[in-house]
C-alpha positions in Angstrom: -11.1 17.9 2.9 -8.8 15.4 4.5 -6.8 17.7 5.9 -10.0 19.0 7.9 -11.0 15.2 9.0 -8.0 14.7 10.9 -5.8 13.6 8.0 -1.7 13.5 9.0 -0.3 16.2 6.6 2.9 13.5 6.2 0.8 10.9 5.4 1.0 9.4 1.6 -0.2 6.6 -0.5 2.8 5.0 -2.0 3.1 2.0 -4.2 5.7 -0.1 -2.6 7.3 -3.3 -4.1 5.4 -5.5 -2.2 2.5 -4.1 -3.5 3.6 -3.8 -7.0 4.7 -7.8 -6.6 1.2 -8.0 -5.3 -0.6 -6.6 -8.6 1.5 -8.4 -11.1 1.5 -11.5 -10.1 -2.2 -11.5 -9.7 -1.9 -12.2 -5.8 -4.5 -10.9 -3.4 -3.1 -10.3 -0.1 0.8 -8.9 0.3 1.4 -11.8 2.5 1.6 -14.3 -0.7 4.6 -12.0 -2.2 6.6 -11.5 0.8 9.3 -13.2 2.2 7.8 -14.9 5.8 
């Protein structure tokens, strides 16, 4: 179904670091757990 609404067939849904960082240290935006 994505695929038929215009869905890159490359694109993915990784969990990066940042966003792991993000979920165990309770954070809510990716901005708190990267380096600025």
């Amino acid at each position: 179904d994505a695929l038929r609404a215009g869905l890159p067939r490359c694109s993915g849904a990784a969990l990066g670091m940042d966003r792991l960082a993000m979920l165990l240290l309770g954070k809510e935006t990716i901005a708190d757990v990267t380096y600025r």
